[in-house]
C-alpha angles and dihedrals in degrees: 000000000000089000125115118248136192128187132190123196092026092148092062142100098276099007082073090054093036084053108051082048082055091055094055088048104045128019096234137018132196112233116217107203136183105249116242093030107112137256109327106178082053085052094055098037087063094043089061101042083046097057099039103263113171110278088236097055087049090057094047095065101092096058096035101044121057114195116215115192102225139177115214096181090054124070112255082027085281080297116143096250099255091052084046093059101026079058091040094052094054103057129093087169141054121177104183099195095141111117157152106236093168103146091208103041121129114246097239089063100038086050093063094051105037094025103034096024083057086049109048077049094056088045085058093053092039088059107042114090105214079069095232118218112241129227104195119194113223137161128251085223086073078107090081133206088340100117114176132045119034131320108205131195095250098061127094120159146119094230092125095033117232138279093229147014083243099060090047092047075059109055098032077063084058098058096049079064107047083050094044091056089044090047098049099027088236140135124263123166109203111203115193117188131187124243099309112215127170141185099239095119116235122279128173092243091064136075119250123238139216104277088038090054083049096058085048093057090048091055097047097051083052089054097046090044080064145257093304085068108053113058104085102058120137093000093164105135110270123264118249095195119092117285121242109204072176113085081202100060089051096052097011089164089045130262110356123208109273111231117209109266117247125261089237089066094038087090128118106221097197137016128277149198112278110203134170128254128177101235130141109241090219099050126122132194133201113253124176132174116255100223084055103047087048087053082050102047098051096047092053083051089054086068120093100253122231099251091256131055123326115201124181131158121218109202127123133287092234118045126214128257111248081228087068098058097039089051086051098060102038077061100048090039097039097231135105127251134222111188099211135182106245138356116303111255090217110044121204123224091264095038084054104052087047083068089071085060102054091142096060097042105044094080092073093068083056121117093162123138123211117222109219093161080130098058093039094045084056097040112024130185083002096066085063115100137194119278105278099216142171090276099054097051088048089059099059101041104027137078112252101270124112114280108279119236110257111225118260112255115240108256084255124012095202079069094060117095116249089229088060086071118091 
C-alpha cells in the first residue's frame, strides 16, 4: 500500500508486533517515538532479529522506517510548528498504540498519557490535509468494574465504575474520540484488544507484558514480607535440556503449539507461603496472543471504515479460567493461592501488602464475557486463534523448567486458620 502510515508506541509489547504486520502491509512506516527514549530503530531492529524475522526484511529497516522523536504530553507533540505540520501533511494513516498500562498508576499521571497523549494524536490528524484515518488502541477493559454478563462493542460508559485508574484513563481516551470524530465528521476504528500475553520467553531486549508486570509484583511483595518467604520462588524442577538465554532459538519458526504439561512435572518440590485473594473459583479472562491480535488489528483496518466510529474488540474467542491463572502464578512467585469471598478479616503480612496492589488483583473476581460477533462476521475462520493454557503462558513468563505443581486449594478456605497464611 502506497498510503502513509504513522505509528506511536511501536517499541512496545504489542507496538513492536503492530508494527512488523505494518511492514507487510506498507513499504515504508513513520515511528513516533517518545524523545529521549533511546534508540528505537536499534530497538526494533532487535525485536525482529530476536523473534526470526527474515534477514532481508531486518536490513531493510533503515530505508523503510523514519523515526520521528515526539512528545505526546507536549502540544504539537513538542514539534517546532512547521515540522508539526510538514509531519502532519504527509500522513493518510495514524495507529495510536503508545500508553501507560500501569495497574497501579494514579489517575493524574495516567490522564496525561492515555487522555492528553490521545488529544495532541487527534490534533495531528486534525491538522494534516490528506484527513488521515485513525486506528486508535484501546482495551477491552474500557467495561469497567462490571464483572459478570456481556460486555459488547457498542458500549462505552462509566456506569460500574472502573477497577483501576488505568481502565477509566482509558476509557476517558475513548470518548475523545468518539467526540473528536463527531466534532470533525471524520473515521476513526477503535480496537480494543484483551490482556495480550505470548510464548516468546522473556529476554532483556524485549519489552515485558502484563502478566509478566503481575509475577513481578508478587515477587516483590515476597521479598518485602522478608527473607522466610523467598526461598521457594520458582521451585519447578530444573530443566536438563540446554538452556536458550535467545527467544528465537526456542521458537526459531515463531510461536509453536504448547502441549499440556504432564502430570510427572506438575509437583511442587518445597513449601510455600499460602495467602488469601478475593477471586471467584469459577472466573474466566480474556486472554489473546499478541501476535494474533497485531495480524487482526491491521487486517480490520484494511477495511474501508464506515465514516463514525468503528469499534471492535480483538480478544479471543475462549477465555481463560480464573484457576489457570491463579496455577500460573503460584508457580512464577513461588506461593499458594486461596481464591475467597470477601476480604480476610485478619490479613497476613503478605495478604496485607497485596492490598497496596488492588488494580492488579481484582480481575480474578471477573465472569464477564466479551462480545466480538462484529470482528468474526468480517473475518471469519480466520478471527479464531490457538488454546491459550497453562503451558503457553508458562513459556512466555517462566524460566525454562517444566511447569511446577500448584498447590491444591483446602476444600474451604474459610476453614483454613488465619495463622496458616503467610
Amino acid at each position: 500500500m502506497v498510503v502513509p502510515v504513522a505509528l506511536t508506541g511501536a517499541t512496545g509489547f504489542l507496538g513492536l508486533r503492530l508494527l512488523r504486520q505494518l511492514l507487510g502491509a506498507h513499504r515504508s512506516v513513520t515511528v513516533l517515538a517518545h524523545v529521549g527514549s533511546g534508540d528505537a530503530l536499534h530497538r526494533i531492529t532487535r525485536f525482529l532479529e530476536l523473534t526470526g524475522a527474515p534477514e532481508p526484511l531486518v536490513a531493510e529497516l533503515p530505508a523503510r522506517i523514519r523515526v520521528v522523536e515526539t512528545d505526546l504530553e507536549r502540544p504539537r507533540l513538542g514539534l517546532s510548528a512547521p515540522a508539526f505540520h510538514e509531519l502532519a501533511d504527509g500522513l493518510g494513516a495514524i495507529w495510536h498504540s503508545a500508553g501507560s498500562i500501569n495497574l497501579e498508576g494514579d489517575l493524574p499521571q495516567l490522564r496525561r498519557t492515555n487522555v492528553d497523549g490521545t488529544r495532541r494524536v487527534l490534533e495531528l490528524a486534525a491538522a494534516g490535509r490528506r484527513k488521515p484515518v485513525v486506528h486508535h488502541v484501546s482495551t477491552a477493559f474500557v467495561a469497567g468494574a462490571r464483572r459478570d454478563g456481556v460486555a459488547y462493542e457498542d458500549e462505552l460508559d462509566d456506569a460500574s465504575g472502573f477497577e483501576n485508574a488505568y481502565e477509566r484513563s482509558k476509557y476517558e481516551a475513548e470518548k475523545l474520540v468518539h467526540a473528536w470524530s463527531r466534532e470533525h465528521g471524520r473515521p476513526v476504528v477503535v480496537l480494543r484488544p484483551s490482556i495480550l500475553v505470548t510464548d516468546l520467553p522473556p529476554h532483556p531486549d524485549l519489552p515485558s507484558h502484563p502478566l509478566q508486570v503481575i509475577e513481578r509484583i508478587l515477587s516483590d511483595v515476597r521479598r518485602t514480607a522478608g527473607p522466610e518467604h523467598e526461598d521457594s520462588e520458582h521451585e519447578g524442577p530444573q530443566h536438563e535440556g540446554p538452556q536458550h538465554a535467545d527467544p528465537a532459538a526456542r521458537h526459531p519458526h515463531g510461536p509453536s503449539p504448547s502441549p499440556s504439561p504432564s502430570p510427572q512435572s506438575l509437583r511442587a518440590t518445597v513449601p510455600r507461603p499460602r495467602i488469601r485473594l478475593v477471586g471467584q473459583p469459577d472466573g474466566r479472562l480474556n486472554l489473546t496472543q499478541v501476535e494474533h491480535a497485531a495480524e487482526v488489528m491491521v487486517r480490520l483496518a484494511g477495511r474501508t471504515p464506515s465514516g463514525g466510529v468503528d469499534t471492535y474488540h480483538v480478544v479471543h474467542d475462549r477465555d481463560v479460567p480464573v484457576r489457570t491463572v491463579v496455577s500460573l502464578l503460584e508457580g512464577l512467585a513461588g506461593i499458594s493461592i486461596d481464591l475467597v469471598a470477601g476480604k480476610p478479616d485478619a490479613p497476613s503480612a503478605l495478604e496485607a501488602l497485596l492490598d497496596f496492589y488492588p488494580g492488579m488483583t481484582a480481575y480474578l473476581g471477573h465472569r464477564r464475557r466479551f462480545d466480538d460477533t462484529r470482528v468474526r462476521t468480517l473475518l471469519g475462520p480466520s478471527a479464531v486463534s490457538a488454546p491459550v493454557d497453562l503451558g503457553y503462558l508458562w513459556s512466555g513468563l517462566g524460566p525454562e523448567e517444566p511447569v511446577p505443581a500448584p498447590t491444591p486449594p483446602p476444600a474451604s478456605p474459610t476453614a483454613v486458620p488465619s495463622d496458616r497464611y503467610a
